[in-house]
C-alpha positions as CSV (number, residue, x, y, z in Angstrom):
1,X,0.0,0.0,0.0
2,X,1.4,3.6,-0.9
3,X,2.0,5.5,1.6
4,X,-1.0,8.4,2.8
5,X,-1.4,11.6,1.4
6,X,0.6,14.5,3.4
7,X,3.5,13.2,3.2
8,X,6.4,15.2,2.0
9,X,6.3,13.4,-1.6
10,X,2.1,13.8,-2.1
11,X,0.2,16.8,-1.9
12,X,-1.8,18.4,0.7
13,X,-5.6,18.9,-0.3
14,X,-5.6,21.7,2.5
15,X,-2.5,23.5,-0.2
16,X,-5.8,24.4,-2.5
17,X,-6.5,27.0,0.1
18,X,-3.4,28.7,0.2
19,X,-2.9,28.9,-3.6
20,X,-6.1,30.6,-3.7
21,X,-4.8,33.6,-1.6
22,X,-1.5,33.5,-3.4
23,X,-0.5,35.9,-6.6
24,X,-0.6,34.7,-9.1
25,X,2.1,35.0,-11.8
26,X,2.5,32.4,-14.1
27,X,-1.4,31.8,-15.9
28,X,-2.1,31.9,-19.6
29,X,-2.9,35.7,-20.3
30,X,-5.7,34.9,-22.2
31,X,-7.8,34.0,-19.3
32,X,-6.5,37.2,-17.1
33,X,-10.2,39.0,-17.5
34,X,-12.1,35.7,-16.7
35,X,-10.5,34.9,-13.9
36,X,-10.3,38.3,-12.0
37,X,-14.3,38.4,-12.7
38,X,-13.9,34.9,-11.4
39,X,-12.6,36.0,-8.1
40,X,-15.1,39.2,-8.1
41,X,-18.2,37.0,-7.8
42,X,-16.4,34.0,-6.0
43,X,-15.8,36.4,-3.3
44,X,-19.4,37.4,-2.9
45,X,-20.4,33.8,-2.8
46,X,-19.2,33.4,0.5
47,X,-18.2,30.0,2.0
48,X,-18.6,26.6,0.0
49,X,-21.6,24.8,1.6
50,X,-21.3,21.0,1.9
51,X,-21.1,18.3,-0.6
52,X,-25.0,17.3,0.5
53,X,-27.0,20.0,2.3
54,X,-29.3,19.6,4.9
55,X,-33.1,20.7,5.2
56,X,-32.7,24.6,6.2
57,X,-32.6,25.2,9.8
58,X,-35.3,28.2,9.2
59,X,-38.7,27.1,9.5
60,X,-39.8,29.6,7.1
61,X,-37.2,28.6,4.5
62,X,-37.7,25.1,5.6
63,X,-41.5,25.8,4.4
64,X,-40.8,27.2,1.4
65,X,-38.3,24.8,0.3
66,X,-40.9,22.6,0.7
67,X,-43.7,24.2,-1.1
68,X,-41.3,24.7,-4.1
69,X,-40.8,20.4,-4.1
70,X,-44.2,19.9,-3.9
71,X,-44.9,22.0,-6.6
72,X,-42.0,20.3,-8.4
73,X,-43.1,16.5,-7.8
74,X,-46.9,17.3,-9.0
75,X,-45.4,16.9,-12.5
76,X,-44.2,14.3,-14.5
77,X,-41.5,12.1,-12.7
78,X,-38.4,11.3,-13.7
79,X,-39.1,7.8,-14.9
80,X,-42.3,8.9,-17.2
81,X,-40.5,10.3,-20.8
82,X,-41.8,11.8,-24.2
83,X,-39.2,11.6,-26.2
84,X,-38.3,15.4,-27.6
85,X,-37.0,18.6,-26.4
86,X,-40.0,20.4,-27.9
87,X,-40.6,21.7,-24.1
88,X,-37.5,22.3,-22.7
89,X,-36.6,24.5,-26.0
90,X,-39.6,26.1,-25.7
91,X,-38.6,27.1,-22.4
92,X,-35.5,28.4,-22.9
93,X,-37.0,30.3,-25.9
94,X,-39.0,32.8,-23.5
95,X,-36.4,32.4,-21.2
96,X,-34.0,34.6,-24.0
97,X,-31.8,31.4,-24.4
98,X,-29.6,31.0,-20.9
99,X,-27.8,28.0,-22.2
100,X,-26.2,29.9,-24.9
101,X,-24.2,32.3,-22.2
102,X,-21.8,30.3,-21.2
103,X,-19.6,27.1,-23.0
104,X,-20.3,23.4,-21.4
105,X,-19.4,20.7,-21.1
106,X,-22.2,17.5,-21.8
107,X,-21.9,14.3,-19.9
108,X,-23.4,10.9,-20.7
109,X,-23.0,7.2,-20.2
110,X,-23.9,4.8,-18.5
111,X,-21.9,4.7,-15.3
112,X,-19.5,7.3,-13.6
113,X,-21.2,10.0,-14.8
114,X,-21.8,12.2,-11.7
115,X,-18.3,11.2,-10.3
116,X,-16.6,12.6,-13.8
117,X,-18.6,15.5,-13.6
118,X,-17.6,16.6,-10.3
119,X,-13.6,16.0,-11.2
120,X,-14.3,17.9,-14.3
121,X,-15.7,20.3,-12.1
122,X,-12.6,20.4,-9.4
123,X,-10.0,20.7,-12.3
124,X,-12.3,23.8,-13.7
125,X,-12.4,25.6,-10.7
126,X,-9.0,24.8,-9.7
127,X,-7.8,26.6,-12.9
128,X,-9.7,30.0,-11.4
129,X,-12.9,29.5,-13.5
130,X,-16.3,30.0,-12.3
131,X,-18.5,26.9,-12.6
132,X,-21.5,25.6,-12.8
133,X,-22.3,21.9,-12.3
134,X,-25.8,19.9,-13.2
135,X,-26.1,16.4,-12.2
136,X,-29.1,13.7,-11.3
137,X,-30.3,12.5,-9.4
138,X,-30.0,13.8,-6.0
139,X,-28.9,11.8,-2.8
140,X,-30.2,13.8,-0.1
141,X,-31.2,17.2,-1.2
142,X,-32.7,18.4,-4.7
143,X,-30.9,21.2,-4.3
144,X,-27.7,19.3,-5.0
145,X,-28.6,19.0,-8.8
146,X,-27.4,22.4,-9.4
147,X,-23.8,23.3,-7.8
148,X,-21.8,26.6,-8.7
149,X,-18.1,27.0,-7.6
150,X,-18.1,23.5,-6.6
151,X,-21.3,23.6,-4.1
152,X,-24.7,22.9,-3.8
153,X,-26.5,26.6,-4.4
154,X,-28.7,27.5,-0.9
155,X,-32.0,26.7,-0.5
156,X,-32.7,30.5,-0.8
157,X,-31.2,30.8,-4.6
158,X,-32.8,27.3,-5.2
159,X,-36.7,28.9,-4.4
160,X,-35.5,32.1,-6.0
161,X,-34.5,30.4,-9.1
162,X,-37.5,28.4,-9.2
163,X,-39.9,32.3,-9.1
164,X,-38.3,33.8,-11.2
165,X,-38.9,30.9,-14.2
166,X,-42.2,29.7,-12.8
167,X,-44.0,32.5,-15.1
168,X,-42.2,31.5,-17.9
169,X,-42.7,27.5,-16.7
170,X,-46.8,28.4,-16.6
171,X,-46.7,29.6,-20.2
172,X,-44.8,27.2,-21.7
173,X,-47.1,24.5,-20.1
174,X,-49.9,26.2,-21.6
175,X,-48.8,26.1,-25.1
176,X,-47.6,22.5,-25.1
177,X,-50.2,19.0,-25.3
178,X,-47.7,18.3,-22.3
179,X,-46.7,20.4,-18.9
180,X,-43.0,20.7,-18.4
181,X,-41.7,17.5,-16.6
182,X,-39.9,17.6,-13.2
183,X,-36.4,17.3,-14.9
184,X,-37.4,19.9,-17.4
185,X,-38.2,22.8,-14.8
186,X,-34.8,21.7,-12.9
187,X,-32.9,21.6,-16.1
188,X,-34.3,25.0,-16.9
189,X,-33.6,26.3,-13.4
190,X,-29.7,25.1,-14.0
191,X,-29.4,27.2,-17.4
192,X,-30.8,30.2,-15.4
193,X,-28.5,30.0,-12.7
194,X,-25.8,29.7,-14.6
195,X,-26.3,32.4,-16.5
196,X,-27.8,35.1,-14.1
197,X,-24.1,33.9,-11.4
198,X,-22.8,34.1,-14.2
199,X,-20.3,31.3,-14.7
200,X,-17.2,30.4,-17.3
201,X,-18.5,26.8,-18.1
202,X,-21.0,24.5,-17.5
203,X,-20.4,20.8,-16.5
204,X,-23.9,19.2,-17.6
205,X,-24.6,15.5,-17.0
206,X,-27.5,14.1,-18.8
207,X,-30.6,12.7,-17.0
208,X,-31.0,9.7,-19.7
209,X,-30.2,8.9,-23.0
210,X,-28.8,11.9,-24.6
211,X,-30.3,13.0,-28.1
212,X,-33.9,13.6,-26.4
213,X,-32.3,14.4,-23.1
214,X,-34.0,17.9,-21.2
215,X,-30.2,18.8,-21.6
216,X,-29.6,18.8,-24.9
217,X,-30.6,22.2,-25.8
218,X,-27.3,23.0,-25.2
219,X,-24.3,23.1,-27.8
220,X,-21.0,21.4,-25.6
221,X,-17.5,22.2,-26.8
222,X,-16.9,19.4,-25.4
223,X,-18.8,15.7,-25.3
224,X,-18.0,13.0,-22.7
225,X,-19.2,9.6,-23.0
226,X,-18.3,7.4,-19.6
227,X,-18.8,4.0,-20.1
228,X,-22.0,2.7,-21.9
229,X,-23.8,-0.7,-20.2
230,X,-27.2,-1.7,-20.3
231,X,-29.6,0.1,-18.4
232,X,-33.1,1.7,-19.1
233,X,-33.3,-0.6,-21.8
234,X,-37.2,-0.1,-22.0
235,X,-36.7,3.7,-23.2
236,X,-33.0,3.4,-24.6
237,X,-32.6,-0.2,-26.5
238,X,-31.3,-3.6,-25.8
239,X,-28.4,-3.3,-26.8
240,X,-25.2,-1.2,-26.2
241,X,-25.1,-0.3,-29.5
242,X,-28.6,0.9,-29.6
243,X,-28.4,2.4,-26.4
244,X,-25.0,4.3,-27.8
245,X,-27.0,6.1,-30.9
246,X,-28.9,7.4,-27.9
247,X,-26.0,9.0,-26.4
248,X,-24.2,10.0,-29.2
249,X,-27.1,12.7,-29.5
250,X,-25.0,15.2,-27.6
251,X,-22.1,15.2,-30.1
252,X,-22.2,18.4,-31.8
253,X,-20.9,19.7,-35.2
254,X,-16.8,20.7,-34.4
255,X,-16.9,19.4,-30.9
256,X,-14.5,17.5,-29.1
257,X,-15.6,14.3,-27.9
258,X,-13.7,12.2,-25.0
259,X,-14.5,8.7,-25.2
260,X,-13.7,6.2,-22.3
261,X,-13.1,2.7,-23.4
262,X,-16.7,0.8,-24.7
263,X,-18.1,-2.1,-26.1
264,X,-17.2,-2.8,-29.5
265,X,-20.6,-2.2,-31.0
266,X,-21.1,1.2,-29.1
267,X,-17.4,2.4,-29.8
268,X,-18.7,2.0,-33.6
269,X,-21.8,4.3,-33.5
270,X,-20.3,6.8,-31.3
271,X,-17.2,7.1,-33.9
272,X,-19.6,7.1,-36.7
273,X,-21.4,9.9,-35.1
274,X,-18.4,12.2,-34.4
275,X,-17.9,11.9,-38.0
276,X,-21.0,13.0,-39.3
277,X,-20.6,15.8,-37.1
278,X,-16.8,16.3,-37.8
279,X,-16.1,15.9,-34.5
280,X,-12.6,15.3,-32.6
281,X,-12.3,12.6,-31.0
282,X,-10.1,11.1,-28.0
283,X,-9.9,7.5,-27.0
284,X,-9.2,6.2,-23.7
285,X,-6.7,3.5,-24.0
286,X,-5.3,5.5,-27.3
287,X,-5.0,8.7,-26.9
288,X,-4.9,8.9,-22.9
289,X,-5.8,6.7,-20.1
290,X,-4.2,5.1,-17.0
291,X,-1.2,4.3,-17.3
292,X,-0.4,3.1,-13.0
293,X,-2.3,2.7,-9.9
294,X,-1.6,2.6,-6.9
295,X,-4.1,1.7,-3.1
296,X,-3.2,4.5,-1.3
297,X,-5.0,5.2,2.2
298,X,-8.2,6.6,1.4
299,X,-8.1,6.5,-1.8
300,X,-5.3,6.2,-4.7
301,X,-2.2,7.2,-6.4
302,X,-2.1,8.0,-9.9
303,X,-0.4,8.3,-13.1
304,X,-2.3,9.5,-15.9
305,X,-2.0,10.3,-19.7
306,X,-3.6,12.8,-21.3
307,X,-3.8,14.5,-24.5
308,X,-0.9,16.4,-24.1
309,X,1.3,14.7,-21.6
310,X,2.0,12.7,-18.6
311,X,0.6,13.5,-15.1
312,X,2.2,11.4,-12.4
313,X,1.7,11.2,-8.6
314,X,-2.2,12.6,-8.7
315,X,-3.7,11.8,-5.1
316,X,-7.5,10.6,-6.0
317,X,-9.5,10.3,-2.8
318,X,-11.9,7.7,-3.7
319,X,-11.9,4.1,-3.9
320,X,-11.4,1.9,-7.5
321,X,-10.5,1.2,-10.6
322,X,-13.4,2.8,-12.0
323,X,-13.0,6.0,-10.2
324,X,-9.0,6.4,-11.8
325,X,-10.8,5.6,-15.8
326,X,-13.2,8.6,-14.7
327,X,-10.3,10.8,-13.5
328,X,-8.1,9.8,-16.8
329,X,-11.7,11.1,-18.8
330,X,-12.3,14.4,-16.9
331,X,-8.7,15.4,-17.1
332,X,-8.5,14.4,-21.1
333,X,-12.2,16.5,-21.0
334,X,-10.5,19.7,-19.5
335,X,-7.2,19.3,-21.3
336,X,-9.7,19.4,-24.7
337,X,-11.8,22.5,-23.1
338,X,-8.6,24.2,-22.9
339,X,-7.2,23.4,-26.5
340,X,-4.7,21.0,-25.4
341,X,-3.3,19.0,-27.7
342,X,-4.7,21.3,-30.6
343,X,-4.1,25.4,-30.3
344,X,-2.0,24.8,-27.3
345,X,0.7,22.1,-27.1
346,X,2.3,22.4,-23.7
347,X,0.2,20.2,-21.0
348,X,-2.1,21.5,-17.9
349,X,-0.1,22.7,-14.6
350,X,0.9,19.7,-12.9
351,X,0.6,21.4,-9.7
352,X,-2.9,22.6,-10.1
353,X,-4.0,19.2,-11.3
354,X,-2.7,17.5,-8.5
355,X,-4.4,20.1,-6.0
356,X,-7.8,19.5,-8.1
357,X,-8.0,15.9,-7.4
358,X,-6.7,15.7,-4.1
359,X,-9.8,17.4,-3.1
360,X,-12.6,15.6,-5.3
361,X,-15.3,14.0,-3.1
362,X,-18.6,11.8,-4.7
363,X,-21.4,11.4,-1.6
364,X,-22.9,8.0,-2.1
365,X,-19.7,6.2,-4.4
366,X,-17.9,4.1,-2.0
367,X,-18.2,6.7,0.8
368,X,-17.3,5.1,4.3
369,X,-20.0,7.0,6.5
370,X,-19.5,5.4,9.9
371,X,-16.2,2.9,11.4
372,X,-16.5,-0.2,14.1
373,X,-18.3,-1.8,12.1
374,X,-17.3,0.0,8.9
375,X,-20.4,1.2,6.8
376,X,-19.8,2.0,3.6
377,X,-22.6,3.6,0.9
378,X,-22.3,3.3,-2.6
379,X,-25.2,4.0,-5.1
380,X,-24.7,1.1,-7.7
381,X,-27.9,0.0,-9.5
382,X,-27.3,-2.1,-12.2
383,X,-25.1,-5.0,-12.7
384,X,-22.6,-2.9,-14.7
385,X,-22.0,-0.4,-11.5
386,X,-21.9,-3.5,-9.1
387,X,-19.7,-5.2,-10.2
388,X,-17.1,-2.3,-10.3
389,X,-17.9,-1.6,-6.9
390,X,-17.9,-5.4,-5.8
391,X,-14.3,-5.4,-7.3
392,X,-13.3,-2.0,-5.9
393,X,-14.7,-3.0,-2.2
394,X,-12.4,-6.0,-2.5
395,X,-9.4,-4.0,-3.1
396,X,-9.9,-1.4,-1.1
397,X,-11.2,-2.8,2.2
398,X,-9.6,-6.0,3.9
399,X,-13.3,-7.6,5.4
400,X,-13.8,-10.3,6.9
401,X,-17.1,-10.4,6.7
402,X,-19.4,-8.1,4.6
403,X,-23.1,-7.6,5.3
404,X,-24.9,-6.0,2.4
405,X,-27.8,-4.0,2.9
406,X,-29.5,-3.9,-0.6
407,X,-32.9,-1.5,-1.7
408,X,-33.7,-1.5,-5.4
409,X,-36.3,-0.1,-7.8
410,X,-38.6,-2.1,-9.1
411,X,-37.6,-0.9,-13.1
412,X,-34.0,-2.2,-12.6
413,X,-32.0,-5.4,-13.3
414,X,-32.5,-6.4,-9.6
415,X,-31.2,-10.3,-10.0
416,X,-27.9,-8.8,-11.9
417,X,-26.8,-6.6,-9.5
418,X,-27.7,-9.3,-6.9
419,X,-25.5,-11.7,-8.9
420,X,-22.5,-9.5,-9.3
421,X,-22.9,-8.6,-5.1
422,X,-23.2,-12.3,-4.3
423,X,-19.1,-13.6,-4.1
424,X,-18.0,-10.9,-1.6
425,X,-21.7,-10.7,0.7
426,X,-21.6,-13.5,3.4
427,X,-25.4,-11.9,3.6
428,X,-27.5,-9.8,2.4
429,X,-30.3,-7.6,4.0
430,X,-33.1,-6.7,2.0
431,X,-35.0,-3.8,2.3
432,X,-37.2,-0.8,0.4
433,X,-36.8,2.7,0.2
434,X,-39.2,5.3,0.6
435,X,-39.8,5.9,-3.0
436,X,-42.7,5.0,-4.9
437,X,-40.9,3.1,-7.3
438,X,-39.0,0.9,-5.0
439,X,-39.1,-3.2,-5.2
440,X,-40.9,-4.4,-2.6
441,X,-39.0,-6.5,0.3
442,X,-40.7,-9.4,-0.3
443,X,-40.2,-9.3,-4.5
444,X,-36.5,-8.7,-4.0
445,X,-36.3,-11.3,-0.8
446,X,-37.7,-13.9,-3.1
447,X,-34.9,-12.9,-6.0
448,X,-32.1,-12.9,-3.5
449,X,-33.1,-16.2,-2.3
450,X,-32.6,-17.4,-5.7
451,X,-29.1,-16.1,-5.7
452,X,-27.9,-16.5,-2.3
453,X,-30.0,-19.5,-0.7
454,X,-32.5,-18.8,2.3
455,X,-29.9,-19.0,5.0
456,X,-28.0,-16.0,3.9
457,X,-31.1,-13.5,3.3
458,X,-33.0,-11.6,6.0
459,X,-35.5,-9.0,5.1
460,X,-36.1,-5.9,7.1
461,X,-38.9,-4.0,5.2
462,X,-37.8,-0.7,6.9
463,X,-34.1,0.3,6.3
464,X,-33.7,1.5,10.0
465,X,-34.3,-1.7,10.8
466,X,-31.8,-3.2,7.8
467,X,-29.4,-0.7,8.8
468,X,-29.4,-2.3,12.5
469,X,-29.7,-5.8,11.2
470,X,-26.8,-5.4,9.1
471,X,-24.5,-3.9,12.1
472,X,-25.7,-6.4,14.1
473,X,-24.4,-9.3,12.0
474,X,-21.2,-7.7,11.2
475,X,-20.1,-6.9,14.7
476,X,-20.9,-11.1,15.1
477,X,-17.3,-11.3,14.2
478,X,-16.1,-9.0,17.2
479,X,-14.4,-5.6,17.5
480,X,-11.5,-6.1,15.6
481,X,-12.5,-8.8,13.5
482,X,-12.7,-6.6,10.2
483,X,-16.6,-6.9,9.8
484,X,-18.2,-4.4,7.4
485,X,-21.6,-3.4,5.8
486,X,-22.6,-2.2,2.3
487,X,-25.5,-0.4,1.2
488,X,-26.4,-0.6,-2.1
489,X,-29.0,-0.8,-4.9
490,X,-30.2,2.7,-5.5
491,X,-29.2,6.2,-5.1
492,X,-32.3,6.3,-3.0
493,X,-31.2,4.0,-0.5
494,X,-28.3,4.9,-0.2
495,X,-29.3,9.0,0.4
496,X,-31.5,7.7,3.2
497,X,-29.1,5.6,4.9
498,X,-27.0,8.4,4.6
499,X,-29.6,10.8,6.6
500,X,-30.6,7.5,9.3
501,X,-26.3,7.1,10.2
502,X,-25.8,11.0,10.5
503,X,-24.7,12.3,7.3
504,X,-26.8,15.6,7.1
């Protein structure tokens, strides 16, 4: 094992402070009036808020908060789709076109998605640029979807955001045959903010798919594609290839599109698609990638190839193979934003990369949330994610024994995440989440029985009481036996769990 950050030899997250305060002498010119505007309104932000806010400690903020996600869940969820962006144009239309003040970045894939957005982000606003970050879903707090300079926005911009479109919202519902959906009013509350902080960039992950995505009204200089497995094969296809002409919808005429290593038959379509829109494209495993890992304690070490060089000894605080692919894809997806490798030839600042990923977090990816027994929360929820976490929970922790605590939704590959969970659970708790498209204890118990046998399967229909169950039977192997629990199956879950063991 390497040895922990803060040593002489790795760098200090807590360094990222200082350089902020230091003069700066030795940045490309061309960004001099960005970034002093940068600092201007950076400085007026105030303190970054945490990674996952908490309900507002104000009743009357608390209320309207509330009122605002009421008003928010009375329209079409998440899950139901028409296919277009009809809506979501027509909104931005009356809105006078926010998308189009800024340049972004688009995200899609499969898997990794959020966690390469918020690396993108870190190396962004690392280089003194204002951002603005879009992801979905949420694991605790809506207001988590929308994130400028690296932080949830309040809950006061959040309702303010939400007024001052909701005019606009009401008459674009009433020119449509449908009303806005749920993700269309946040995606247009994301475009607003952005443009009324203002920022220097967008980072923009899409909800689903990625041609008839919500997002896709805007044009991204850049295109990222994380890896491509199946999932929401009902709305996307059943295949990877199919599901791939989805995604390739966000490649746009002269972008640059970073492509992390695929399947064969999606590799093909998205290729075939940058061509048709004379795009640039970047291949991990070609034109960058990993090129050495390391375990380090609490997370990893790096060495990275990018577009325009090599980038050794980059501290990565988060667990597994998977996480260093996503770093090797948001740094190639930064280098690209900044004309590395095309009008610029010389790589990024080491030092300022280094700084960026020593302090990138991801609530709800492998996040250890509580020690003796170790609980660890990660949102995988189809078989693609778990097995990447299965492997990276093997190399990362040493347990003896590991109690999984598992809540899915009832549209998702249940027995194939089961499957891929089943080698490295000596049981499995079964439980439901709050939501109204969560499996059923009982339907999933009678899966995981299929896949684990009756003796290693207990169902707890509440997860306070899976939560316990789970602790209980990992602390069967004593204090310092190396007993552990995972939670697992749905971003959901995993967001309550977080709440129910103190984490916001």
């Amino acid at each position: 094992m390497s040895e922990a950050p803060g040593t002489s030899d790795t760098p200090d997250p807590l360094d990222a402070f200082e350089e902020l305060i230091e003069t700066e002498t030795d940045r490309d010119p061309d960004l001099a009036v960005i970034e002093a505007g940068s600092r201007t309104l950076r400085t007026q932000g105030g303190p970054p808020q945490p990674d996952v806010p908490s309900r507002p400690e104000d009743p009357e903020l608390d209320r309207a908060l509330r009122e605002v996600e009421t008003e928010l869940a009375a329209r079409w969820g998440e899950t139901k789709l028409e296919p277009s962006v009809d809506r979501i144009a027509a909104l931005m239309d009356v809105l006078g076109e926010p998308q189009r003040a800024y340049p972004s970045i688009h995200i899609t894939g499969t898997n990794g998605k959020t966690s390469t957005a918020r690396m993108i982000e870190a190396l962004l606003g690392a280089f003194d640029l204002r951002t603005g970050r879009y992801t979905s879903p949420h694991v605790q707090s809506v207001t988590e979807r929308i994130s400028l300079d690296g932080a949830p926005v309040s809950a006061e911009r959040f309702i303010e955001t939400y007024q001052d479109i909701k005019p606009y919202v009401d008459m674009v519902d009433t020119s449509q045959e449908y009303r806005l959906s749920f993700f269309e009013v946040l995606t247009g509350m994301a475009y607003a903010a952005f443009a009324d902080a203002p920022v220097d960039v967008a980072v923009v992950e899409v909800g689903m798919g990625g041609t008839w995505d919500a997002t896709n009204v805007i044009d991204g200089d850049v295109a990222v594609i994380t890896p491509i497995g199946l999932d929401h094969t009902d709305r996307l296809g059943g295949t990877t290839g199919e599901i791939a002409a989805e995604k390739a919808g966000i490649i746009k005429p002269d972008s640059t599109v970073i492509m992390a290593q695929q399947p064969v038959d999606a590799a093909q379509v998205l290729l075939k698609k940058a061509v048709e829109e004379n795009a640039t494209v970047a291949r991990e495993g070609l034109e960058f990638g990993v090129v050495d890992r390391q375990v380090a304690v609490g997370g990893q070490l790096l060495t990275l190839r990018g577009v325009g060089g090599e980038y050794p000894d980059l501290y990565l605080p988060l667990y597994g193979a998977h996480q260093a692919h996503n770093a090797a894809v948001a740094l190639a997806a930064v280098e690209a934003f900044f004309g590395v490798g095309a009008e610029r030839p010389e790589p990024l600042d080491i030092d300022t990369v280094r700084k960026a990923f020593a302090t990138v977090t991801s609530p709800g990816r492998l996040e250890v949330v509580r020690s003796s027994p170790t609980v660890v929360l990660d949102a995988a929820h189809n078989p693609a994610g778990a097995v990447v976490t299965a492997e990276a929970v093997q190399e990362a922790f040493d347990f003896s024994r590991l109690i999984g605590v598992v809540g899915a939704s009832a549209d998702k590959n249940v027995r194939g995440v089961l499957e891929a969970f089943e080698p490295i659970f000596a049981e499995v708790v079964v439980t439901q989440n709050s939501s109204h498209r969560a499996m059923s204890a009982d339907e999933l118990a009678a899966i995981a029985v299929e896949v684990f046998g009756e003796d290693r399967v207990q169902v707890e229909p509440r997860l306070p009481e899976a939560l316990e169950a789970a602790i209980t039977l990992a602390e069967e192997e004593g204090e310092f036996a190396g007993g552990g629990v995972l939670v697992t199956g749905s971003v959901i879950t995993v967001g309550e769990a977080r709440l129910l063991l103190g984490k916001g």
